[in-house]
N, C-alpha and C positions, 0 to 999 in steps of 0.2 A: 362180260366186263364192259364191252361198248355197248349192250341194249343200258346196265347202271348207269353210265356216263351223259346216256342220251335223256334217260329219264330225270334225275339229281342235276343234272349241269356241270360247267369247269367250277370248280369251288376257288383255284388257286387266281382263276380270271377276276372273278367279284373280289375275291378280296383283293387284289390288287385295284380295283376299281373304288372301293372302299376307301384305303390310304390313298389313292391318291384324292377323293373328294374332302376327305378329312385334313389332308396339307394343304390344298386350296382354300376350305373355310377358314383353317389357323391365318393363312396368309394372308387375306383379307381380313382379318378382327387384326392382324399387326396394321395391315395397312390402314386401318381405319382409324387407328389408334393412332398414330405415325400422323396423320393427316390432321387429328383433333390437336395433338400435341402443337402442330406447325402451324397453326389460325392462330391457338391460345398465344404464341410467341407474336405473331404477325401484331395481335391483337394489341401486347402488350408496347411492342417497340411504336407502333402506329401512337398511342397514347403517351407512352415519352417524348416521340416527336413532336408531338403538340407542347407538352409540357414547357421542353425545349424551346419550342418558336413564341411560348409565350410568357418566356424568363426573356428571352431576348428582345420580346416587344417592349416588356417592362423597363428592360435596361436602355433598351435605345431612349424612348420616354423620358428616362430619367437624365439620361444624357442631355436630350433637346432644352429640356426643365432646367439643368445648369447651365447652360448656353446662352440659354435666354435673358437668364439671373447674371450673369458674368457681362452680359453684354447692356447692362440696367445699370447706371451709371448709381440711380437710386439703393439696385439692391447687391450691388457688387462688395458691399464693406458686409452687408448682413452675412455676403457667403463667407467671408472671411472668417469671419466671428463664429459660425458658427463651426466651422470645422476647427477653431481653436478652440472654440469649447469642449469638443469631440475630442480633442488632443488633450484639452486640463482631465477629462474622464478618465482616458484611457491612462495618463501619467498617474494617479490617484489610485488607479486598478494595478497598476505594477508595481505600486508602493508596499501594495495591503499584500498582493501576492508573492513578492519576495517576503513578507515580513513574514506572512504564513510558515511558507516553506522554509525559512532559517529557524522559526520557531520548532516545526515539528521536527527538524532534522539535529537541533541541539537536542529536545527528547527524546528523540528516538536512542541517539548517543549515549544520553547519560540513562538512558533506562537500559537500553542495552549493556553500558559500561557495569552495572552495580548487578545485572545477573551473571554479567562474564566475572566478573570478581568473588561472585559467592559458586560461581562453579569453579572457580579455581581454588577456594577454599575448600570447597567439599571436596576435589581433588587431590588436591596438597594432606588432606585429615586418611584421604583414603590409602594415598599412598603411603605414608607414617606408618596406619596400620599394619598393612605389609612388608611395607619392612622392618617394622619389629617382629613379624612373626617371621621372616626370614634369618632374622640377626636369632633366635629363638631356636630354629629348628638347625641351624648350624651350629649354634652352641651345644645340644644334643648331640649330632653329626659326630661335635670333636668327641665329647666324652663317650659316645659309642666305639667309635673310631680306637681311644686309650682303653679301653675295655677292654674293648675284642684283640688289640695286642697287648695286653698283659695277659689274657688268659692263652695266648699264644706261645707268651713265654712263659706262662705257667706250666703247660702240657713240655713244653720244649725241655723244663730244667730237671722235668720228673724222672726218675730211674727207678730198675728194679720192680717191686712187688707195689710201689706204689703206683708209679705210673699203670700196673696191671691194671689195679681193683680204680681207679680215677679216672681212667682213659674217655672211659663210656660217658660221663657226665658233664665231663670238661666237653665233651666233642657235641654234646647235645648243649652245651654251653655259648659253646661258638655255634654253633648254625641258628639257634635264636639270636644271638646277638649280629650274627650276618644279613638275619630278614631282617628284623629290625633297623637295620642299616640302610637297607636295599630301599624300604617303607620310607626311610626318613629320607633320604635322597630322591626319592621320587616326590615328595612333599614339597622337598625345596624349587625341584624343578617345576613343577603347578605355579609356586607363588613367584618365582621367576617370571614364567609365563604371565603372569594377573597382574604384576606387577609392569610388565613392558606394554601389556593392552592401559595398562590404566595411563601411560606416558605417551599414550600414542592415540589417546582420545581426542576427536576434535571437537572445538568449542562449539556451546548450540549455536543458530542462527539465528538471525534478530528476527524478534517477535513484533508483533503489529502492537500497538499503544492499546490500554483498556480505555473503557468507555470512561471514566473520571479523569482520567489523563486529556484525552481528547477535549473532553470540558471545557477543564482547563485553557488548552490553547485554545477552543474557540472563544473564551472570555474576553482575552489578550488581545484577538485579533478584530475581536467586535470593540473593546477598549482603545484599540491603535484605529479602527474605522472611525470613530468618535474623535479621536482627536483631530485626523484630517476632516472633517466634516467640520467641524469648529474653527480650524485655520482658513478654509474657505468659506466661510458664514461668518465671520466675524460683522462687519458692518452690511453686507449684502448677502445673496446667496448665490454664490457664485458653484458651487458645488451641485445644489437643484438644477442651476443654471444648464451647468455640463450633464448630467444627467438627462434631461430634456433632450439639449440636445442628440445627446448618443441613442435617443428614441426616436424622433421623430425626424423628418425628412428635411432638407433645405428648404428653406423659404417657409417652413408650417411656423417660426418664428421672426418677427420683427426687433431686430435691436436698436432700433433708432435711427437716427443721423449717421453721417460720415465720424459728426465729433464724437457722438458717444458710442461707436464701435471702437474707434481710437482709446476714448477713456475708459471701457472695459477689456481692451485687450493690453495697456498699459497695467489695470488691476492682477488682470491673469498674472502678467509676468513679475509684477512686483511680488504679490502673493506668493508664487511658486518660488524664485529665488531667495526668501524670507522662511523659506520652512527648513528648519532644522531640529536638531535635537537637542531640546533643553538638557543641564546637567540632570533637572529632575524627574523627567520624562520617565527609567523602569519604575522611580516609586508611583508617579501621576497613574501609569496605565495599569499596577497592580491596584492601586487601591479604586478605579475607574473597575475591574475587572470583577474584583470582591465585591464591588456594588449591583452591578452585574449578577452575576452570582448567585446572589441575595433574592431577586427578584426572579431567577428565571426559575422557568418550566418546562417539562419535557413530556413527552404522548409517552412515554416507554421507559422500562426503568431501562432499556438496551440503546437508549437514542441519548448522542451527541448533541448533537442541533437544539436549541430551546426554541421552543413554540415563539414565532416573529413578537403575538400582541405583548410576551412577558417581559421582553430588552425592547418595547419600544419607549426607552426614553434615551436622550442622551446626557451624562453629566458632565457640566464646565465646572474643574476643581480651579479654584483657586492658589494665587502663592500662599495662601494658609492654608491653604488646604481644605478649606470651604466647598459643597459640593453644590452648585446649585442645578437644576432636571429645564428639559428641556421637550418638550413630546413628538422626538423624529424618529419613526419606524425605519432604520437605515436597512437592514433585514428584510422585512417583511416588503420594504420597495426595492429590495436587492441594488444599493447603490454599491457600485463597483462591483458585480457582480460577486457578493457575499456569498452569494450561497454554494458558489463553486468551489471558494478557496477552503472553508472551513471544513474542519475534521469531520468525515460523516461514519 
């Protein structure tokens, strides 16, 4: 046994030699791995940091930039002006998106209201059913019920030779008429049952609007975008105006003078406290909407949204009702950020 040992070797030595060279290479490919992992981070936060430091160079910039302008006796009214324009934008954009959201929240409502109405009718139809056929199978119930004790007190009255020769038929009499009982009461209890599931059902849950629906209110709210577009365009463009602004940086516009910063930010406010709602304004924006309508286009028979070139006009109705076109792509230049409020 020890010349085997000395020839073949310790076998259980190497293979312990084995395992453990084999959990040292696992444990370097973890650590390697482990280490790749920790650069790719290193790598990643290092380029945030920068990112970082050069949002903040941007903003400090932008900072010194209004500083400069603030303290320019020349362009001190332009800053004004133009962050009131930034403000008539942004007042114009909370018009159109309250109007949105009030509009799809009354559809959602009444489209919601007229499917909860007709599942309460099919409700109301199903449950009828039921219980006619409960008022049905109790009225059997009784007349099983007077059956099965007169032939009770049939067998009861009998005497004699009659009762003999009867017995067997009356008693095969009554044990039908007793299953048959048992059947029918077990029936009633089923529609019992079918009947309290059907009063215990809860109504569906509201559904998303279909794509015609959606249409619809995006018409309205591209009709109501047109209208403010018009109350701010009337003699100037006061609307492009804001728009501009809410794009571009301080100072990248010139408004003038002292005076006519004064006389366009007197415009703003007259303007904006002048806007109201005519008595005829839901007809103005349906029949603005049906114009609308009329013209647009869609990529998909599944898509909301009309293609911008097909609603770029806008129409000024008149108190007669007179439509006359006007060629502003309010859409397709997304004034007031249109394209975020509308049904998609």
């Amino acid at each position: 046994m020890a010349s085997l040992t000395a020839i073949f070797g310790n076998r259980p030595e190497k293979t312990d030699d084995t395992d453990r060279l084999l959990s040292l290479y696992w444990n370097r490919a973890e650590l390697k791995k482990g280490f790749a992992e920790l650069r790719h981070e290193q790598f990643r936060l290092q380029e945030r940091i920068k990112r970082e430091e050069g949002a903040k160079l941007r903003l400090q910039q932008k900072l010194d930039h209004l500083e400069s302008m603030l303290l320019d006796p020349e362009w001190v009214h332009n800053v004004v002006m133009h962050y009131q324009l930034r403000a008539l934008d942004l007042y114009c954009a909370g018009r159109i998106g309250r109007f949105a959201e009030q509009l799809k929240q009354q559809r959602e409502k009444k489209q919601h209201s007229q499917r909860l109405a007709a599942w309460r009718e099919r409700l109301k139809q199903e449950a009828a059913a039921v219980d006619c056929q409960i008022g049905e199978i109790r009225l059997k119930i009784q007349m099983l019920e007077d059956r099965l004790q007169s032939e009770r007190h049939r067998l009861a009255s009998m005497t004699g030779i009659l009762r003999f020769f009867r017995r067997r038929s009356i008693m095969a009499s009554l044990d039908n008429l007793a299953a048959a009982l048992d059947a029918a009461e077990r029936d009633e209890a089923l529609l019992l049952e079918r009947y309290d599931e059907i009063r215990r059902r809860e109504p569906p849950p509201t559904e998303g609007l279909s794509v015609s629906t959606k249409r619809s209110i995006n018409f309205l709210i591209l009709a109501f975008a047109q209208q403010l577009y018009l109350h701010f365009s009337q003699d100037d463009d006061l609307a492009g105006m804001a728009k501009d602004a809410s794009q571009k940086s301080v100072g990248a516009i010139n408004f003038g003078s002292q005076i006519d910063c004064e006389d366009l930010l007197a415009m703003i406010r007259g303007r904006t406290d002048s806007l109201e709602h005519p008595d005829g304004l839901a007809d103005i924006l349906q029949k603005r909407a049906n114009l609308i309508a009329s013209r647009a286009v869609f990529s998909g028979d599944d898509e909301a949204v009309p293609i911008a070139d097909s609603v770029a006009v806008v129409f000024d109705i008149d108190a007669a009702g007179e439509a006359t076109e006007r060629g502003i792509d309010l859409l397709g230049n997304n004034y007031w950020k249109l394209r975020d409020v509308l049904s998609h």
